[in-house]
KOLVEXLO-95336 format. One line per field, with one value per residue: residue number from 0; y, z, x of N, C-alpha, C, O, CB in turn. Coordinates in Angstrom, 1 decimal, padded with zeros to 4 digits. Glycine has a CB too. Layout:
<atoms>
i = NUM,...;
n_c2 = Y,...;
n_c3 = Z,...;
n_c1 = X,...;
ca_c2 = Y,...;
ca_c3 = Z,...;
ca_c1 = X,...;
c_c2 = Y,...;
c_c3 = Z,...;
c_c1 = X,...;
o_c2 = Y,...;
o_c3 = Z,...;
o_c1 = X,...;
cb_c2 = Y,...;
cb_c3 = Z,...;
cb_c1 = X,...;
</atoms>
This chain:
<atoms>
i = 0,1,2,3,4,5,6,7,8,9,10,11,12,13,14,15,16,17,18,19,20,21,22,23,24,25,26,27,28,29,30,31,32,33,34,35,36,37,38,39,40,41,42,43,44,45,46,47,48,49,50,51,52,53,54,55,56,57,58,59,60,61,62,63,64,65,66,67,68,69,70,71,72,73,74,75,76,77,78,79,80,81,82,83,84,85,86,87,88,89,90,91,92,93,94,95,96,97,98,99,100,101,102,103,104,105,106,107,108,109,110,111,112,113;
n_c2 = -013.7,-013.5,-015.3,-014.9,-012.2,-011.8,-013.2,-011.4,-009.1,-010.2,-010.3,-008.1,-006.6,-007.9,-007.6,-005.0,-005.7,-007.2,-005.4,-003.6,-004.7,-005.4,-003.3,-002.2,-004.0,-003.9,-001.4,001.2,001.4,003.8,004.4,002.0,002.9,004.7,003.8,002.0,003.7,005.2,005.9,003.7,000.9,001.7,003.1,000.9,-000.4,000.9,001.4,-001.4,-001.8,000.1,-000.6,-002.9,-001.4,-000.5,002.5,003.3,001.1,002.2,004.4,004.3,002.8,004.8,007.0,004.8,004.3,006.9,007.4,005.1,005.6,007.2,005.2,004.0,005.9,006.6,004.0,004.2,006.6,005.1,003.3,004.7,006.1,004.1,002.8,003.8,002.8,000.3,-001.3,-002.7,-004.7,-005.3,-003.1,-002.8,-005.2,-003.9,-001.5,-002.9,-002.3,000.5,001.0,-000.9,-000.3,002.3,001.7,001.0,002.7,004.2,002.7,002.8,005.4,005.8,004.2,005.5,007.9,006.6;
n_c3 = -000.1,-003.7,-005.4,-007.8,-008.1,-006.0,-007.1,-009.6,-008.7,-007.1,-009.5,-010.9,-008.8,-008.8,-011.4,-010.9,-009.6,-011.2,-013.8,-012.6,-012.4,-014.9,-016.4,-015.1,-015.9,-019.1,-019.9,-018.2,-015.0,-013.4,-014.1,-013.1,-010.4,-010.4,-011.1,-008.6,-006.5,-007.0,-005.9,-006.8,-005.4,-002.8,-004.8,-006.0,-003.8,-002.6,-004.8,-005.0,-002.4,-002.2,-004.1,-002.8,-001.3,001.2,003.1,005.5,005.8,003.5,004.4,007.1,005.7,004.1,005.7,007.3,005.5,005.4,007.4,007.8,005.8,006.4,008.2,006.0,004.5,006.7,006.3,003.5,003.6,005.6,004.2,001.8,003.4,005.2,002.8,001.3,003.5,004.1,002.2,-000.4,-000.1,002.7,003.7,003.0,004.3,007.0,007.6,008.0,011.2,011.7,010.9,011.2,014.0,013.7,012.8,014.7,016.6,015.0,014.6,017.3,017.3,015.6,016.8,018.9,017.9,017.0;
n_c1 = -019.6,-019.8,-017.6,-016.7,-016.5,-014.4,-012.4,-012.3,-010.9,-008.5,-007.2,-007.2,-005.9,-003.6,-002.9,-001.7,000.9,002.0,002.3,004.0,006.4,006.8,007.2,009.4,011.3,011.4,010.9,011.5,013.1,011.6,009.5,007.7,008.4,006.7,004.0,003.9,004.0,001.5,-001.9,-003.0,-003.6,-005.8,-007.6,-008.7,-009.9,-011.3,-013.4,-014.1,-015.1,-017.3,-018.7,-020.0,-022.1,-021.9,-021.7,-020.9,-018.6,-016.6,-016.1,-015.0,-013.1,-011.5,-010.9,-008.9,-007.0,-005.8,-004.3,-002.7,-001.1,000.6,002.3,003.6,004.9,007.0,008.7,009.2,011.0,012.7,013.6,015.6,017.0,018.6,019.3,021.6,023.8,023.7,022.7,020.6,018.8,018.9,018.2,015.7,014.3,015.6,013.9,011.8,010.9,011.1,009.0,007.0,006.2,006.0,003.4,002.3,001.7,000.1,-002.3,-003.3,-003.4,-006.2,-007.5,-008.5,-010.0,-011.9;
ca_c2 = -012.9,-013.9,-015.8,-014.3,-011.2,-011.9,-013.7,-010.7,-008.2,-010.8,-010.4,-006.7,-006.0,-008.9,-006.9,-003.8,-005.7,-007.5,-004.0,-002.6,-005.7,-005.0,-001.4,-002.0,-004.9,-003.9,000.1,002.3,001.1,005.3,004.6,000.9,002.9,005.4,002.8,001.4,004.9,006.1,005.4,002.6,000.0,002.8,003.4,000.0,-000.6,001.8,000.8,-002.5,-001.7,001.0,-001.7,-003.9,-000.7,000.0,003.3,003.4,000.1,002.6,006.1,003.8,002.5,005.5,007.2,004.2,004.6,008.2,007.3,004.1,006.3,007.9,004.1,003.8,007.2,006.1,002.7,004.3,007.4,004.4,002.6,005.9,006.4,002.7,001.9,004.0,002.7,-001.1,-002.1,-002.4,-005.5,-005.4,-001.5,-002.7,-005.5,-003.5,-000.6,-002.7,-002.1,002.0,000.2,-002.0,000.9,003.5,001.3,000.4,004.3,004.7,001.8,003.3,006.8,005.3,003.2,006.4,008.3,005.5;
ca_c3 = -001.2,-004.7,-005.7,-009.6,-007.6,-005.1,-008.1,-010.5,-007.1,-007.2,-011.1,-010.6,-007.9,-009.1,-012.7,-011.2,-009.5,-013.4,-014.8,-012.2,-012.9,-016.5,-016.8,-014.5,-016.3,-019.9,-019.8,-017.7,-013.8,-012.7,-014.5,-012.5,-009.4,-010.2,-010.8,-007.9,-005.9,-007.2,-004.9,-007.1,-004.9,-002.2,-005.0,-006.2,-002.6,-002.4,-005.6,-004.6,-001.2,-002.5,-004.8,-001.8,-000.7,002.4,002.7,006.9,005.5,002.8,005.4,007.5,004.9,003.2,006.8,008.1,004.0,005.1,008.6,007.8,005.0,007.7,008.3,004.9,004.4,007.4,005.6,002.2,004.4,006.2,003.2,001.4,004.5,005.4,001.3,000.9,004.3,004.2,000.3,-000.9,000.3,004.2,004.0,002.9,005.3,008.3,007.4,008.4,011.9,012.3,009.9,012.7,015.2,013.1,012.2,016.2,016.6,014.0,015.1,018.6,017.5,015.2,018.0,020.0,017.0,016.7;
ca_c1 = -019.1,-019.8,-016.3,-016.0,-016.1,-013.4,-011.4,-011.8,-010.1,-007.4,-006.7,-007.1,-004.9,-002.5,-002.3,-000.4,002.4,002.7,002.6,004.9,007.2,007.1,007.7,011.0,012.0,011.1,010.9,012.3,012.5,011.0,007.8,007.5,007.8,005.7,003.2,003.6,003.6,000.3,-002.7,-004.2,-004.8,-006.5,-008.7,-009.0,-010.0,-012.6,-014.3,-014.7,-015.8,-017.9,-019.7,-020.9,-022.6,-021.8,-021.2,-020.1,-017.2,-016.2,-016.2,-013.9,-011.5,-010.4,-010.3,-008.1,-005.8,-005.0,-004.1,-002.0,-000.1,002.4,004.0,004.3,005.8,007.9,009.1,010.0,012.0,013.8,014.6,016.3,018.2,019.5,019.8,023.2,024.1,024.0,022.4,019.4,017.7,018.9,017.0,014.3,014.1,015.4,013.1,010.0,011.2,010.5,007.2,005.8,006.5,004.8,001.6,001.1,001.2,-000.9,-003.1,-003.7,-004.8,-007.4,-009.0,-009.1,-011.1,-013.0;
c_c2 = -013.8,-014.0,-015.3,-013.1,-011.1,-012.5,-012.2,-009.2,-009.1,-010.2,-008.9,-006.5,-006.6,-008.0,-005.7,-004.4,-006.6,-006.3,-003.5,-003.8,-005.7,-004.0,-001.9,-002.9,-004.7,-002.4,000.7,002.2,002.9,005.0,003.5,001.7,004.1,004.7,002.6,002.6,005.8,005.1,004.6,001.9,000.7,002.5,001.9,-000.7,-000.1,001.7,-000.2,-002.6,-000.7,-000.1,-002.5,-002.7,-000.3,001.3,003.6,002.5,001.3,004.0,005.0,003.5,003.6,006.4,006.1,004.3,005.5,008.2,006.2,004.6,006.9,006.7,004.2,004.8,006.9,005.2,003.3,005.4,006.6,003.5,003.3,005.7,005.1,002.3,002.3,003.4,001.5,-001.8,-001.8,-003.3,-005.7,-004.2,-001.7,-003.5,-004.9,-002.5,-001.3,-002.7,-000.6,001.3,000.4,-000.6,002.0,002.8,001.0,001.4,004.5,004.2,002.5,004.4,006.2,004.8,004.5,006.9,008.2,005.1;
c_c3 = -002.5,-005.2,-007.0,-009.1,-007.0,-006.1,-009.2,-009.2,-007.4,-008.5,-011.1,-010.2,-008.3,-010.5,-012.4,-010.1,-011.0,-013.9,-014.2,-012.8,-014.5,-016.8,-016.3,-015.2,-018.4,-020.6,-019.3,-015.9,-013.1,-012.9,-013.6,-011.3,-009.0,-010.3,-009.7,-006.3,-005.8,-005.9,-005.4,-006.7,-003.8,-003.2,-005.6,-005.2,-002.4,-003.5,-005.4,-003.1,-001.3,-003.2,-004.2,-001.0,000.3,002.7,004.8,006.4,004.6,003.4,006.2,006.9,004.3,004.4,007.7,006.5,004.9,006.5,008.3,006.6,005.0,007.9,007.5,004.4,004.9,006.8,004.2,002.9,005.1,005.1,002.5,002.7,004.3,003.6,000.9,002.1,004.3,003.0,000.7,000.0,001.8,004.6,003.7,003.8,007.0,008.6,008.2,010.5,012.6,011.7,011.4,013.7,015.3,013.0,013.7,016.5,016.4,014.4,016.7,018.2,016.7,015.8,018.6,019.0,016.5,017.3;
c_c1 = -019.1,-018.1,-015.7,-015.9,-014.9,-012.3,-010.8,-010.6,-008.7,-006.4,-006.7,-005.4,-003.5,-002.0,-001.3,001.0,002.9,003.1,003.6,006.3,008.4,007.6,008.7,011.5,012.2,011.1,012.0,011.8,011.7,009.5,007.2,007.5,006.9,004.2,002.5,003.3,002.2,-000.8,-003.7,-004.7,-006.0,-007.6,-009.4,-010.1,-011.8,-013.6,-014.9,-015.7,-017.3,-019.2,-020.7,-022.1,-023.0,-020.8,-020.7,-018.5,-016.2,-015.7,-014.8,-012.6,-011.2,-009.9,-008.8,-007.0,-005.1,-003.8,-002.9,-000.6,000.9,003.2,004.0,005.5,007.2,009.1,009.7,011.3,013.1,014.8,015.8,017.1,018.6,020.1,021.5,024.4,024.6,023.2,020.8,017.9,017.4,017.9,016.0,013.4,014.0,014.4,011.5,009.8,010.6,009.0,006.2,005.6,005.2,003.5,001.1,001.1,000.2,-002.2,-003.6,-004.3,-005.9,-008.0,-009.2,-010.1,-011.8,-013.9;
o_c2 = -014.8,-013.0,-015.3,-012.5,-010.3,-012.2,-012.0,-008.7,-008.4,-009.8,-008.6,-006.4,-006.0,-007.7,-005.3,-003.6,-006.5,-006.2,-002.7,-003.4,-005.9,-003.9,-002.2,-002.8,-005.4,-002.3,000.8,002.6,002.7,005.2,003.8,001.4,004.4,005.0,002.7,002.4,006.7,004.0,004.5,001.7,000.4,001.7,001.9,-001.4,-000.5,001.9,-000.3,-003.3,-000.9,-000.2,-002.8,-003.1,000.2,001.3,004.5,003.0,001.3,004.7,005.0,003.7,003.4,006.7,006.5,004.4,005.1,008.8,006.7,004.0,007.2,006.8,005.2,004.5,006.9,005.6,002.7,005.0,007.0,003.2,002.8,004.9,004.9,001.6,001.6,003.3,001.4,-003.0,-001.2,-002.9,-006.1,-004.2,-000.9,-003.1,-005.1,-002.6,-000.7,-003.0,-000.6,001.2,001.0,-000.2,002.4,003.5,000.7,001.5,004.9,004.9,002.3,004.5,006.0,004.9,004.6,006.4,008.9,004.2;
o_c3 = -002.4,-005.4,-007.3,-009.7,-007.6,-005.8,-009.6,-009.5,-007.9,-008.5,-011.7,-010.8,-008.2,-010.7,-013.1,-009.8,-011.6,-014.5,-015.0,-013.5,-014.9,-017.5,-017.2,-015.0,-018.9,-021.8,-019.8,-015.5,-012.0,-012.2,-013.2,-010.7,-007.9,-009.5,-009.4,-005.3,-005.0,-005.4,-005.0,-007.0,-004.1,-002.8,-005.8,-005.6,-002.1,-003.2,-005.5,-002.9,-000.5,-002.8,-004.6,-000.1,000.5,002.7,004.8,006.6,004.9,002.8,005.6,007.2,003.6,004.4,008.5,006.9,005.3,006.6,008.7,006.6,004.2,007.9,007.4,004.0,004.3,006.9,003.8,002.8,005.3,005.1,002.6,002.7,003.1,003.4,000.4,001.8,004.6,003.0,001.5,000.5,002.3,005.5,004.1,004.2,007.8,009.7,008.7,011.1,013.6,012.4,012.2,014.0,016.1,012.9,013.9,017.1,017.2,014.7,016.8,018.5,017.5,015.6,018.9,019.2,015.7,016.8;
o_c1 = -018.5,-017.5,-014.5,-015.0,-014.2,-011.2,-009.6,-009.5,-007.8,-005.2,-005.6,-004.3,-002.5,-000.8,-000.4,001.9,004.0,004.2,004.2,007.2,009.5,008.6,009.3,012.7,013.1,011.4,013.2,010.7,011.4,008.5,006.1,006.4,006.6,003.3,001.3,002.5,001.9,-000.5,-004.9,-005.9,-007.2,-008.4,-010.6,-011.0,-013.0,-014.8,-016.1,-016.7,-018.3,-020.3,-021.8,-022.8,-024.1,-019.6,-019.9,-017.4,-015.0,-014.8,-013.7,-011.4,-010.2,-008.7,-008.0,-005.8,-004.0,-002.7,-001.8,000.5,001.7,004.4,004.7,006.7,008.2,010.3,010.7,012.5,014.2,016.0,016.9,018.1,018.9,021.1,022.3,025.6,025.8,023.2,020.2,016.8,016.4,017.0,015.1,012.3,013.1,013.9,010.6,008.7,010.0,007.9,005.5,004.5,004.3,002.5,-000.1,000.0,-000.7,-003.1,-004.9,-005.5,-006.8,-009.2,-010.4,-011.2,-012.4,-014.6;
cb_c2 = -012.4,-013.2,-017.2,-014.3,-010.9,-012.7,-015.0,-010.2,-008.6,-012.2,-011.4,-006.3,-006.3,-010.8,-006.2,-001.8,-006.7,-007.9,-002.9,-002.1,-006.6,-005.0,000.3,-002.1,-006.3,-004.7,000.4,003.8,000.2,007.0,004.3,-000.2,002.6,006.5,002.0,000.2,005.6,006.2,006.4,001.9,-001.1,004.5,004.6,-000.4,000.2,003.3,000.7,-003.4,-001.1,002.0,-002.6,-005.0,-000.7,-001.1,004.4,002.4,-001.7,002.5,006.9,003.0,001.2,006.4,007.3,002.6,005.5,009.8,007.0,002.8,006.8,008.5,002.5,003.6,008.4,005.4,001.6,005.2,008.3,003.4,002.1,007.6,006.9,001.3,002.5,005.8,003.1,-001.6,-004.6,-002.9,-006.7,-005.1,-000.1,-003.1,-006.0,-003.0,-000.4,-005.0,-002.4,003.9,-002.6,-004.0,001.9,004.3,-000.4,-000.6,005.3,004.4,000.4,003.6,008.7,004.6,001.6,007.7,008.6,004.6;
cb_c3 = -000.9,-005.5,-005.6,-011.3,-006.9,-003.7,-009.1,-011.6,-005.0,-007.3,-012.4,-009.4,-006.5,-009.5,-013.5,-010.6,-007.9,-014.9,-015.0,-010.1,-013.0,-017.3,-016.0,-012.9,-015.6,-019.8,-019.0,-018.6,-012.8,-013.6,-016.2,-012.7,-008.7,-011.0,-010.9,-008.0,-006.3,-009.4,-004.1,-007.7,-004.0,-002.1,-005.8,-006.5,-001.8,-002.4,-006.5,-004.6,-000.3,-003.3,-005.3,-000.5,-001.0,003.1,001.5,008.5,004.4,001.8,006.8,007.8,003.6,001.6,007.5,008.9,002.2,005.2,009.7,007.4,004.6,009.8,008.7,004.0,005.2,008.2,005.3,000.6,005.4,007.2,002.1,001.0,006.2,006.1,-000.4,000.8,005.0,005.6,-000.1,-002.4,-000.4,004.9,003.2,001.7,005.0,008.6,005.7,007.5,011.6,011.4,009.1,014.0,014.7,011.6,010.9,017.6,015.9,012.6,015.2,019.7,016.5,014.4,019.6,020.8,016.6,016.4;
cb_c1 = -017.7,-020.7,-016.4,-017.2,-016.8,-013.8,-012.4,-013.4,-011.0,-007.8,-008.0,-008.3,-005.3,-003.1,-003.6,-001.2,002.8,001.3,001.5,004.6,006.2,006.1,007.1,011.4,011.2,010.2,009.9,011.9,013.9,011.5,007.4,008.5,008.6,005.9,003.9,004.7,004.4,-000.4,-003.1,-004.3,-004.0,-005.8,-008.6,-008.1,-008.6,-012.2,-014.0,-013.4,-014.8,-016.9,-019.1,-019.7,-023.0,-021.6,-022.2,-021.2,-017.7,-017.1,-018.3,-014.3,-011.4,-010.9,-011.6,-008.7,-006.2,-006.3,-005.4,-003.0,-000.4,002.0,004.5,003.4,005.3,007.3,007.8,009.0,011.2,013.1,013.8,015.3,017.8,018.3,018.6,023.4,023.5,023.6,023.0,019.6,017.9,020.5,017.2,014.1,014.6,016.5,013.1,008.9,012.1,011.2,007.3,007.1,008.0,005.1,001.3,001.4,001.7,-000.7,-002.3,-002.6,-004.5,-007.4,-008.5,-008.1,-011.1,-012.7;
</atoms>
């Protein structure tokens, strides 16, 4: 892989936890996590993959996004629940708990439909 390639991905992807950073620290923290809620890296993801032109790597990854997008669902639904329960940062921690759970779920049907 050409390395100014794989550098500028870095500097990319690295820009929207700065921007999400910024908005919540400088803005208005809603817009920081709408930010960070939209499906930029997904598509960031898919452009870049899209570029090396392989269009089976690119059929795969946004099939394995849609599929991996239930733990995450999971993981923000655990955090909301546990965050009024026991704070902020233990829910976010305990949360990766149903996480892991849900992504070896998730992980198993994908190998079957694969």
């Amino acid at each position: 892989m050409d390395y100014l390639k794989l550098i500028l991905q870095f500097v990319v992807s690295g820009s929207v936890v700065v921007g999400a950073t910024l908005l919540a620290k400088h803005v208005d923290a809603k817009w920081a996590g709408l930010l960070v809620a939209l499906p930029i890296m997904t598509i960031l993801g898919y452009i870049f993959i899209q570029s090396s032109n392989s269009s089976t790597d690119t059929a795969k990854y946004l099939q394995s996004a849609l599929i991996f997008m239930i733990p995450a669902a999971v993981y923000i639904g655990s955090v909301l629940i546990l965050h009024s329960k026991i704070g902020a940062f233990e829910a976010l921690l305990l949360a990766i708990i149903p996480f892991a759970i849900c992504a070896f779920i998730a992980n198993k049907f994908y190998l079957i439909i694969n």
